[in-house]
C-alpha positions in Angstrom: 0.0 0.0 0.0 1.5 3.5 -1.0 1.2 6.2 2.0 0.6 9.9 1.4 1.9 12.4 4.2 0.7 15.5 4.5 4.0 17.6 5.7 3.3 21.0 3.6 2.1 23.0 6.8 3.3 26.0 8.0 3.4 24.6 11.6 2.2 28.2 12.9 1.4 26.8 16.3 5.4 25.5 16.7 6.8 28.8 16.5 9.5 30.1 16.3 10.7 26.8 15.4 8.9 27.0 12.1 10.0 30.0 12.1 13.2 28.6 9.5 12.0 25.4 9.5 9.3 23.1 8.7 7.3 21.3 11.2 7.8 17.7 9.8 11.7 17.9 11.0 10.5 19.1 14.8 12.6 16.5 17.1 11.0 14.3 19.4 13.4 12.6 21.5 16.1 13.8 19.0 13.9 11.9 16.1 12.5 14.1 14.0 8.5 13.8 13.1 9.1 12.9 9.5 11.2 9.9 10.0 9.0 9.0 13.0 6.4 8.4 10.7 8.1 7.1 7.9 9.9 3.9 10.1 6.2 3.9 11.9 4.7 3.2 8.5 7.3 0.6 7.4 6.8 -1.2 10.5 3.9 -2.3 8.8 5.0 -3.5 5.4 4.6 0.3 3.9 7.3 1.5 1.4 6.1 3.6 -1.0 5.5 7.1 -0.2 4.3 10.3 -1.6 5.4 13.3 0.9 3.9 16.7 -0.1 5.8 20.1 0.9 5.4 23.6 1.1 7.1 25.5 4.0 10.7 25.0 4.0 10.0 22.3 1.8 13.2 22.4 0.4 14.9 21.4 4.3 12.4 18.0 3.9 13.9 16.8 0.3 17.2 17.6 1.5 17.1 15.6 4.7 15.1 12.8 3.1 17.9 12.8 0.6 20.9 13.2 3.0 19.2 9.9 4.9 18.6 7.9 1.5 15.0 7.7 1.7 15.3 5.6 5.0 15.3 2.7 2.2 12.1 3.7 1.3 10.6 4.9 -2.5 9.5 8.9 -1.4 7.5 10.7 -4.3 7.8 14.7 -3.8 4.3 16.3 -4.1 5.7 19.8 -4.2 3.1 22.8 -3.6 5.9 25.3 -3.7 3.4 28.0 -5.7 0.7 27.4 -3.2 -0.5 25.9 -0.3 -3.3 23.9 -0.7 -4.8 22.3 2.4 -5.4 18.7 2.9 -8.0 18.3 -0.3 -6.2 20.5 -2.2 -3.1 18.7 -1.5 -4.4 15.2 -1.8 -5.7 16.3 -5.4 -2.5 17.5 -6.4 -0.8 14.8 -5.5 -3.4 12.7 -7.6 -0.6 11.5 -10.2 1.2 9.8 -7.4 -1.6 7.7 -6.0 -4.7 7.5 -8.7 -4.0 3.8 -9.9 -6.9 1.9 -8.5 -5.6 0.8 -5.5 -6.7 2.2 -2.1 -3.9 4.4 -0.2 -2.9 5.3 3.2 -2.9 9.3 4.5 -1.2 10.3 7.2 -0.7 14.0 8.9 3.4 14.4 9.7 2.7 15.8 13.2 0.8 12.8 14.2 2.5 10.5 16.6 1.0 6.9 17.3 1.0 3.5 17.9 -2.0 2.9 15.9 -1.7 -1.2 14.2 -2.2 0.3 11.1 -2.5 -3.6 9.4 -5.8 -4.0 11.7 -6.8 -0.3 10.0 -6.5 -1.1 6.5 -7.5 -4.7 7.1 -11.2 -2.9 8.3 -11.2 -0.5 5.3 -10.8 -3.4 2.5 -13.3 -5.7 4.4 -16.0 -3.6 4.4 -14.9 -2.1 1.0 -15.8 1.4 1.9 -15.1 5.1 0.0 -13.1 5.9 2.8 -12.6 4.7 6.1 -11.2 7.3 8.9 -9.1 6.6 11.9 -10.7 8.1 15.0 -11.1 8.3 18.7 -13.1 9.2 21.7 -10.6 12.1 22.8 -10.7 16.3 23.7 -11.2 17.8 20.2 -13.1 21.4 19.7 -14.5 19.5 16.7 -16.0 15.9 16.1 -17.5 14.0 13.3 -20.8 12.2 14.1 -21.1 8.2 13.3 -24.7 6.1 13.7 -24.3 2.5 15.3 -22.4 1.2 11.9 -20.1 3.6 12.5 -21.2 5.6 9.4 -20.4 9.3 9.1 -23.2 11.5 9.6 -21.8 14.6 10.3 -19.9 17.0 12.4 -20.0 19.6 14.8 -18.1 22.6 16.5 -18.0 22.3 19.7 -17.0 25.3 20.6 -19.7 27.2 18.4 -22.4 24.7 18.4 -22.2 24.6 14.7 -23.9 21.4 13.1 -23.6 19.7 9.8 -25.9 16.3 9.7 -27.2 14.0 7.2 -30.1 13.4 9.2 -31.7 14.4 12.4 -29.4 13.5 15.6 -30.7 9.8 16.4 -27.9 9.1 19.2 -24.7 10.0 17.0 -21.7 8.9 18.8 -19.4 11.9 18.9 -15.5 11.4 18.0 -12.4 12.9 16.6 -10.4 12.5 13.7 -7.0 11.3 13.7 -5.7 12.6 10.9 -5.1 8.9 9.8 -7.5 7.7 6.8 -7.6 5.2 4.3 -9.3 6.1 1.0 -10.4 4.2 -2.0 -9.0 6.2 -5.4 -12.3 6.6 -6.7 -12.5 9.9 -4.7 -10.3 11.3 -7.4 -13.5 11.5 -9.8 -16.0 12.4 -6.9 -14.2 15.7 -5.4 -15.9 19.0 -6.7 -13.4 21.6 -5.3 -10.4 22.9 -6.7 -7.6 24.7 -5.2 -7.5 25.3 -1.4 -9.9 23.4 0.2 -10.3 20.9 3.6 -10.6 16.9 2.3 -13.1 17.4 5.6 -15.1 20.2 3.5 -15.6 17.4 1.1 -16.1 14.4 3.4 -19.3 16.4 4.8 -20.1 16.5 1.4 -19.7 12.8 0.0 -21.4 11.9 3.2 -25.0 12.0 1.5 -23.7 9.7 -1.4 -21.0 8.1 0.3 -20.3 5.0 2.5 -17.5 6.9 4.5 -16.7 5.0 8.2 -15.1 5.0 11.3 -12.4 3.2 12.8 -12.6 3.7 16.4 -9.6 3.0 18.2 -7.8 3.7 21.6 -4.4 3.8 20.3 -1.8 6.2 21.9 -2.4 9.4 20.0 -0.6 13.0 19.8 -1.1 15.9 17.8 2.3 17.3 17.7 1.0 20.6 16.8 2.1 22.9 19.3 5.6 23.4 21.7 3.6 22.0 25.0 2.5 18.4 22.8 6.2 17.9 21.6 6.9 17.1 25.7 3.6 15.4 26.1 5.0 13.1 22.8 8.5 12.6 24.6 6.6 11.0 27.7 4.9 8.5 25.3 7.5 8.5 22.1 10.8 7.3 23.3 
């Protein structure tokens, strides 16, 4: 299975750090988050690897370079013109994964010991559009799933504000990992263009789409801001 990592952020939370650098080379432990992932993913049989970049993107081909790949075949999605967001980015990097077999997306500044084969194992037995990773955690938003663990929308917790398929009928409330695996067909179903969320669309494909969840209650950190890289060193030896 090929595996597309989103690392084109600008890491805004981890400044100044991002500052002159980009937040998939942010050490953990002295590992940086980029080859966290990447040995994390191979640990599970996954060697092919599409890694988009914007910030500093340049710093990320070099290292990968300077460290051979870590063995591994790495694809360069570069969004060096603009930044595109996770849809955008997953579109662009279309070329890289559209060859009708489903794929593997990962965030960069996810850390976790999520069994990945018991994820994708899920997502190609029950043959869904998309299948995504998530978890009953603090989140100031969270996507709604009936008891088949269906999507059926999503709300802000913060504001109160609501997308649903239908009317509320006991929607377990969860949040996304940032971990999803998605069946190449979306290619052909995404309507944006540009900039835009792959969770903007999700909302969308919702009404027409079998798109599930995979809860799990793996160890999980969003390495998104200074105070989670010490959290991660407590778990993330």
């Amino acid at each position: 299975m090929k595996s597309l990592i989103f690392a084109a952020g600008k890491g805004t939370r981890l400044k100044p750090f991002t500052d002159h650098h980009p937040k998939a080379l942010v050490l953990v432990n002295g590992i940086s988050l980029m080859e966290r992932n990447i040995k994390y993913l191979q640990s599970f049989g996954i060697n092919d690897f599409v890694v988009n970049v914007h910030h500093f993107g340049e710093q990320i081909v070099e290292f990968l370079k300077k460290n051979s790949n870590f063995g591994a075949k790495i694809e360069i999605s570069n969004e060096k013109n603009e930044l595109l967001e996770t849809g955008g980015g997953l579109m662009f990097a279309r070329k890289f994964l559209d060859f009708g077999e489903d794929f593997l997306v990962m965030n960069v500044d996810i850390l976790t010991d999520l069994n990945i084969s018991d994820f994708v194992k899920f997502h190609k037995e029950k043959r869904d559009f998309a299948t995504l990773a998530v978890s009953d955690r603090n989140s100031s938003r969270k996507l709604f799933f009936n008891d088949e663990m269906i999507l059926r929308g999503w709300i802000n917790i913060s504001t109160g504000e609501q997308r649903l398929v239908e009317f509320n009928k006991d929607f377990k409330a969860l949040a996304f990992s940032g971990i999803h695996c998605i069946n190449p067909k979306i290619f052909d179903k995404i309507k944006r263009t540009g900039k835009f969320s792959i969770m903007e669309e999700y909302l969308d494909l919702m009404f027409t789409e079998k798109i599930r969840g995979y809860r799990h209650s793996a160890v999980l950190t969003d390495v998104g801001k200074p105070e989670s890289v010490f959290e991660a060193e407590k778990c993330f030896l």
